[in-house]
Structures are given as C-alpha cells and as structure tokens.
VEXLUMRO-272976 format. One record per residue: chain; x, y, z of N, C-alpha, C, O, CB in turn; residue number from 0. Coordinates in steps of 0.05 Angstrom, whole numbers, padded with zeros to 5 digits. Glycine has a CB too. Layout:
<recs>
+------+--------+--------+--------+--------+--------+--------+--------+--------+--------+--------+--------+--------+--------+--------+--------+-----+
! unit !    n.x !    n.y !    n.z !   ca.x !   ca.y !   ca.z !    c.x !    c.y !    c.z !    o.x !    o.y !    o.z !   cb.x !   cb.y !   cb.z ! pos !
+------+--------+--------+--------+--------+--------+--------+--------+--------+--------+--------+--------+--------+--------+--------+--------+-----+
!    A !      X !      Y !      Z !      X !      Y !      Z !      X !      Y !      Z !      X !      Y !      Z !      X !      Y !      Z ! NUM !
...
+------+--------+--------+--------+--------+--------+--------+--------+--------+--------+--------+--------+--------+--------+--------+--------+-----+
</recs>
This chain:
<recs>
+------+--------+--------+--------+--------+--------+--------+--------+--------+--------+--------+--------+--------+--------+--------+--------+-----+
! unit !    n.x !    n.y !    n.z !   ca.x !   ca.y !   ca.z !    c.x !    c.y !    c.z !    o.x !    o.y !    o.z !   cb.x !   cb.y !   cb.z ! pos !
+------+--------+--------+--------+--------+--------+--------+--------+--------+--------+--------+--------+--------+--------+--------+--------+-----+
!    A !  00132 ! -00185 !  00087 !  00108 ! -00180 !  00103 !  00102 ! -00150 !  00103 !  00122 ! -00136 !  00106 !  00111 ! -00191 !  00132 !   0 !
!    A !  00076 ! -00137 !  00100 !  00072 ! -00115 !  00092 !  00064 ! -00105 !  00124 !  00050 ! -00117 !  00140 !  00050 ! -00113 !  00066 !   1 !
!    A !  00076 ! -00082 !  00128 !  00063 ! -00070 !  00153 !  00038 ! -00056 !  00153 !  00026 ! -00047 !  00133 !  00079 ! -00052 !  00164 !   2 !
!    A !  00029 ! -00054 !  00186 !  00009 ! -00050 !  00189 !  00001 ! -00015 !  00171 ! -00019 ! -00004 !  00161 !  00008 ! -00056 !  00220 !   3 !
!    A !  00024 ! -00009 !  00174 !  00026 !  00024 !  00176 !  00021 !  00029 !  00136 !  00011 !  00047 !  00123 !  00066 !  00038 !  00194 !   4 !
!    A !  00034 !  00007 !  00130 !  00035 !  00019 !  00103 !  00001 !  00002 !  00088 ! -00011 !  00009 !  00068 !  00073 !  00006 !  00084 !   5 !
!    A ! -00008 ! -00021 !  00107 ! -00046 ! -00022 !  00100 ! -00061 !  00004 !  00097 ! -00076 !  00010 !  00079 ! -00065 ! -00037 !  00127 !   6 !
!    A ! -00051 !  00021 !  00122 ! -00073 !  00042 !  00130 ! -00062 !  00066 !  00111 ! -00074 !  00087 !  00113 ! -00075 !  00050 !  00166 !   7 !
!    A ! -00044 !  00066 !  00098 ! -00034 !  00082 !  00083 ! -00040 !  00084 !  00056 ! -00042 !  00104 !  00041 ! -00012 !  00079 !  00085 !   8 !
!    A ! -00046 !  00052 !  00051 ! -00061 !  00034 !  00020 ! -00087 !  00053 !  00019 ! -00094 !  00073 !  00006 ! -00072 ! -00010 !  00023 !   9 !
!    A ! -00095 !  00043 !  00034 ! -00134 !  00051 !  00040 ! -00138 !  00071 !  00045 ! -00160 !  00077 !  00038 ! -00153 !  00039 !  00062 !  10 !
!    A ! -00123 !  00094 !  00059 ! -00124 !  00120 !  00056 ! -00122 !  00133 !  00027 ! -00137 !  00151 !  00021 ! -00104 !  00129 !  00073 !  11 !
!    A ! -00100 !  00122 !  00007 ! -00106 !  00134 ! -00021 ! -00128 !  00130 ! -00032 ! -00142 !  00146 ! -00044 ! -00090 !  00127 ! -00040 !  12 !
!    A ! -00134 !  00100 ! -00024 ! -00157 !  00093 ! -00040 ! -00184 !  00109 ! -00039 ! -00196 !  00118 ! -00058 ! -00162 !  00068 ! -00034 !  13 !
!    A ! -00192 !  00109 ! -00004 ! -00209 !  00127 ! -00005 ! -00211 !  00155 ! -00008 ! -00232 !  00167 ! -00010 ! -00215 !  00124 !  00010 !  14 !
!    A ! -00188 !  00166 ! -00010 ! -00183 !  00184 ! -00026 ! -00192 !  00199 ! -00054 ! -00200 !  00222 ! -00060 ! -00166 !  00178 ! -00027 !  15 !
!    A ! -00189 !  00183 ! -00064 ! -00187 !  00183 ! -00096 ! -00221 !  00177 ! -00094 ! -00238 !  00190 ! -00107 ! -00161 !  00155 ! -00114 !  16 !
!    A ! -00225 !  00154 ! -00076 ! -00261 !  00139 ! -00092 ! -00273 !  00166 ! -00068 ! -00297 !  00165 ! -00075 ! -00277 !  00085 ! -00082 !  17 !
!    A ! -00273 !  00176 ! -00057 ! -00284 !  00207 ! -00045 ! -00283 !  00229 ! -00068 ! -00301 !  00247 ! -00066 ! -00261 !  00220 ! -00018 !  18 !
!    A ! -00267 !  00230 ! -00087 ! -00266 !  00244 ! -00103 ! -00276 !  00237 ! -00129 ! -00270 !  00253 ! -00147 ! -00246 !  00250 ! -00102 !  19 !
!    A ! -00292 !  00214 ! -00136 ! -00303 !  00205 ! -00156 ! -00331 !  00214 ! -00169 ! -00346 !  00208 ! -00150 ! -00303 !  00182 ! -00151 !  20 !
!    A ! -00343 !  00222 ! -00184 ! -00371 !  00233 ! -00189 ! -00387 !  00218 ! -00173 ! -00386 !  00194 ! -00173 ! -00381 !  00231 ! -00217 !  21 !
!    A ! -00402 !  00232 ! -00159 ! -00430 !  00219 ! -00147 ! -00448 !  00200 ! -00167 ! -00464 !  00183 ! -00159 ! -00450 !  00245 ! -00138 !  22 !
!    A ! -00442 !  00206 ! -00187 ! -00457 !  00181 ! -00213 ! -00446 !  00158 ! -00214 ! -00453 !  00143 ! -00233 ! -00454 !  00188 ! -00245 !  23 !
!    A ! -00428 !  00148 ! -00195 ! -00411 !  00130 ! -00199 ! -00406 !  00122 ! -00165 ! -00387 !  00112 ! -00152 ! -00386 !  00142 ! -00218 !  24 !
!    A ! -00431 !  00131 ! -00160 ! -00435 !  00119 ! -00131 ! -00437 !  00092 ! -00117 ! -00436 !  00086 ! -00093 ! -00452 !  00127 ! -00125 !  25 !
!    A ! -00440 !  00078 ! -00139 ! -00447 !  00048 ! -00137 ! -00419 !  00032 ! -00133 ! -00417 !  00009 ! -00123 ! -00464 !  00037 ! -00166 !  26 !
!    A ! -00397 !  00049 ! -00144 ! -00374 !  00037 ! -00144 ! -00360 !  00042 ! -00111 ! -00349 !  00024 ! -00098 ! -00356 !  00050 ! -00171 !  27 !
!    A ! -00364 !  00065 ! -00102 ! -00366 !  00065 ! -00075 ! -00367 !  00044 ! -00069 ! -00348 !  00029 ! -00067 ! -00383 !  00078 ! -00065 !  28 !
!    A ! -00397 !  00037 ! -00063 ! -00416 !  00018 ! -00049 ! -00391 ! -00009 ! -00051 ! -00383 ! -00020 ! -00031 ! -00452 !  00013 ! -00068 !  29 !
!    A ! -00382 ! -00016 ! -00080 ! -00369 ! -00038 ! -00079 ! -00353 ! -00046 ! -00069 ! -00350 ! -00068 ! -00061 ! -00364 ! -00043 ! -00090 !  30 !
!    A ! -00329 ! -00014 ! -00069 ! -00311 ! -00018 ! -00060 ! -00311 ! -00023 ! -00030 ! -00295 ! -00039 ! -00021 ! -00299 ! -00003 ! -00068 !  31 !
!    A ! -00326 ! -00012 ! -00017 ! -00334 ! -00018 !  00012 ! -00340 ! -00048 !  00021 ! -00331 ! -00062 !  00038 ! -00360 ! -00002 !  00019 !  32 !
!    A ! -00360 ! -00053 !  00001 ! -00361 ! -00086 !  00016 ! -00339 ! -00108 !  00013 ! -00335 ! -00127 !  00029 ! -00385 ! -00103 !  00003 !  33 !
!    A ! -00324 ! -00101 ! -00015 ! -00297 ! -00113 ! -00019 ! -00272 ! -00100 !  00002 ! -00252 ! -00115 !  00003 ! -00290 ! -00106 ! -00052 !  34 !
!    A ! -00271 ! -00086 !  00012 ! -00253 ! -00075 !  00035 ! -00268 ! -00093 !  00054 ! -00262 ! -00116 !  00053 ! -00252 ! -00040 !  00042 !  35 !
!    A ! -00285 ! -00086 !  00068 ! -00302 ! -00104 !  00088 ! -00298 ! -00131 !  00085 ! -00290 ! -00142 !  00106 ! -00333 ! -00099 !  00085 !  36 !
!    A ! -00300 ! -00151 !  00062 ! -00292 ! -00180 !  00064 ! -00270 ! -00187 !  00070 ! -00261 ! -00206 !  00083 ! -00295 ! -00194 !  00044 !  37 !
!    A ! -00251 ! -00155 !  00049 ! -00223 ! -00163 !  00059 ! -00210 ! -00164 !  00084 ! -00194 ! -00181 !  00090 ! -00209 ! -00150 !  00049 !  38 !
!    A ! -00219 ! -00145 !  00097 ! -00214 ! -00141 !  00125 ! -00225 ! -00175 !  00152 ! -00212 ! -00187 !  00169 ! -00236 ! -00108 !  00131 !  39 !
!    A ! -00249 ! -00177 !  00144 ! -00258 ! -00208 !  00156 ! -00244 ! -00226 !  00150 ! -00241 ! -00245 !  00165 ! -00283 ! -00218 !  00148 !  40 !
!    A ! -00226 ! -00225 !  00120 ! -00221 ! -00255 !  00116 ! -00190 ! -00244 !  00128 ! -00174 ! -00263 !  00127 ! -00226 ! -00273 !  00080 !  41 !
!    A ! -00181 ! -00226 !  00135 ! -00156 ! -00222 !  00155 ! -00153 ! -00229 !  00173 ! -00132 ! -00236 !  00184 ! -00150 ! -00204 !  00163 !  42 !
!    A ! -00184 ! -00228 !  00184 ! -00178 ! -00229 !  00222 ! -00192 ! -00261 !  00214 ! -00195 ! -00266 !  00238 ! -00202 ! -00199 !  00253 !  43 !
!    A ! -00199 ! -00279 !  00204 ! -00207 ! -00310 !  00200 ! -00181 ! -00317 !  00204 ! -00172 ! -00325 !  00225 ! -00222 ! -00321 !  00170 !  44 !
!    A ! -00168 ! -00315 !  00181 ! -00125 ! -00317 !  00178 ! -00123 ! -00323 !  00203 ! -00118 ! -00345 !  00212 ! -00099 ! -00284 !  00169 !  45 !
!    A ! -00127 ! -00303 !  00216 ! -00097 ! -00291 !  00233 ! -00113 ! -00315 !  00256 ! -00098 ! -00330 !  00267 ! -00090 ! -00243 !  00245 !  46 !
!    A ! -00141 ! -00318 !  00262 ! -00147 ! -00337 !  00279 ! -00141 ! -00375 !  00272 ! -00136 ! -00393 !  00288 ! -00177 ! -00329 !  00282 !  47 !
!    A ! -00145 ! -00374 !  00248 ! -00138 ! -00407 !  00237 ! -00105 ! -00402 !  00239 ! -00090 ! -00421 !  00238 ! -00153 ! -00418 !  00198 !  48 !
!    A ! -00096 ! -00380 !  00240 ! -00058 ! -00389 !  00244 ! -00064 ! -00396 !  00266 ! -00062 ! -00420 !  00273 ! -00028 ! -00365 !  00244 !  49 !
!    A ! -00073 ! -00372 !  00284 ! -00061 ! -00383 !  00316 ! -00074 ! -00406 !  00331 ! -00065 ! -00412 !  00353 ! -00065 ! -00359 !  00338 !  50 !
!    A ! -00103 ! -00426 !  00317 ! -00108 ! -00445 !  00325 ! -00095 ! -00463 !  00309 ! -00101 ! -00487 !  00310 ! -00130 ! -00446 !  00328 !  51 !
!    A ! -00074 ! -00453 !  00294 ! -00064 ! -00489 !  00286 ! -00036 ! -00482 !  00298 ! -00019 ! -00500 !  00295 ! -00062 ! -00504 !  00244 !  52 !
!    A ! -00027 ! -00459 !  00310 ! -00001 ! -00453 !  00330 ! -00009 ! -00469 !  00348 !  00006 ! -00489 !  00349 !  00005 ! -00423 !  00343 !  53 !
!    A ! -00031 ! -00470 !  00368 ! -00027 ! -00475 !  00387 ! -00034 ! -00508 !  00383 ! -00028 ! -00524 !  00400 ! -00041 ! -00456 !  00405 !  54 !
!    A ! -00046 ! -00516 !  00361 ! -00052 ! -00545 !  00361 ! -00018 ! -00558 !  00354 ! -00010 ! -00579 !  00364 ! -00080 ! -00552 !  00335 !  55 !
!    A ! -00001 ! -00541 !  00334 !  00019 ! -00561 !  00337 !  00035 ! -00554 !  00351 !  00056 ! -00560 !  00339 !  00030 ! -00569 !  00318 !  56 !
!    A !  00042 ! -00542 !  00374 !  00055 ! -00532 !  00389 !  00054 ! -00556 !  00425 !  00071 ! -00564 !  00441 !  00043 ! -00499 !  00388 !  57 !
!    A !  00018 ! -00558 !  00419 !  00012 ! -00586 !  00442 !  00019 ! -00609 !  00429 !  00027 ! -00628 !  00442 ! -00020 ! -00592 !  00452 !  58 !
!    A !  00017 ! -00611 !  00401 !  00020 ! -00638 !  00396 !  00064 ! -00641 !  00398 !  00077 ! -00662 !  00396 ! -00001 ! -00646 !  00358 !  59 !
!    A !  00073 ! -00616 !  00401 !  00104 ! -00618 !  00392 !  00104 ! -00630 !  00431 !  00119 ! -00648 !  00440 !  00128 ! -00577 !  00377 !  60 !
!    A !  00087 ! -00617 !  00446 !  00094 ! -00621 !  00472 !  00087 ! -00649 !  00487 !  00090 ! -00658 !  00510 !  00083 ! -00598 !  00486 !  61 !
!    A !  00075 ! -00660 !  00463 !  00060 ! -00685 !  00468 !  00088 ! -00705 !  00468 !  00099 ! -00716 !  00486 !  00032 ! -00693 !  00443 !  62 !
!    A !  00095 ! -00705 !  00437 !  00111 ! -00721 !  00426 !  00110 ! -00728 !  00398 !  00125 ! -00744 !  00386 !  00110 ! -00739 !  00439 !  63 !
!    A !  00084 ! -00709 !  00388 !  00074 ! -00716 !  00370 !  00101 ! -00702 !  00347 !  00113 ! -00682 !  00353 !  00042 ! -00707 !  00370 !  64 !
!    A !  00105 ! -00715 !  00323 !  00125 ! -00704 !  00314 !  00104 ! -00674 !  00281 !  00087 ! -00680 !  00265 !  00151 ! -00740 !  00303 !  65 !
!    A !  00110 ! -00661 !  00283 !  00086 ! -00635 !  00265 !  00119 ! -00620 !  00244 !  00141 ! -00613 !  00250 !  00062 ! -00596 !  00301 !  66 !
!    A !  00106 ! -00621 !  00226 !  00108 ! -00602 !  00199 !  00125 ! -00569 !  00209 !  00129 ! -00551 !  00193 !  00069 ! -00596 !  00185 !  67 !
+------+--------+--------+--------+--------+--------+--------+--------+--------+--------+--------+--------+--------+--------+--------+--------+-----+
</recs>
C-alpha cells in the first residue's frame, strides 16, 4: 500500500518537470491535469464503494448473514 506522503511526493515531481516544459507544449499540461483530476475522483469513488460494502457486510455478519 503506497502512502499518502509518497502520492504527494509522485505529483510534486511530476509537476515539476511538466512546469518546466516549453509553453508549445501546453496542451500536454492541460492533459495531464484532467488525467490527475479523474485520477484523484476515481480515489475518493474507491475509498466510498469500500466503505459502503464495509458497512453492508459488517450488518449482514451482525445479522447472521454468513459474507466473503
């Protein structure tokens, strides 16, 4: 499992480096931004469909229901 510390460490080079890229090549910017941006949404989607199927088999373990 990758820590939080070493994400913000990823994306700090990155923007790094694409800060330092020719302005003619600005479009790649642009991309990389919206591809960081989906990536980041489809993180926090994750992290909400884990914790709604935590808590769904966690009632059904308290039910009796027997879960995976």
């Amino acid at each position: 499992m990758r820590l939080q510390s070493e994400n913000y460490s990823i994306s700090g080079i990155i923007f790094s480096a694409i800060e330092r890229m020719p302005k003619e090549q600005a479009s790649a910017l642009a991309l990389f931004f919206d591809w960081y941006g989906q990536t980041e949404c489809i993180k926090v989607c994750n992290s909400e469909v884990n914790n709604q199927w935590l808590n769904f088999r966690n009632d059904g373990r308290r039910r009796g229901i027997p879960t995976f």
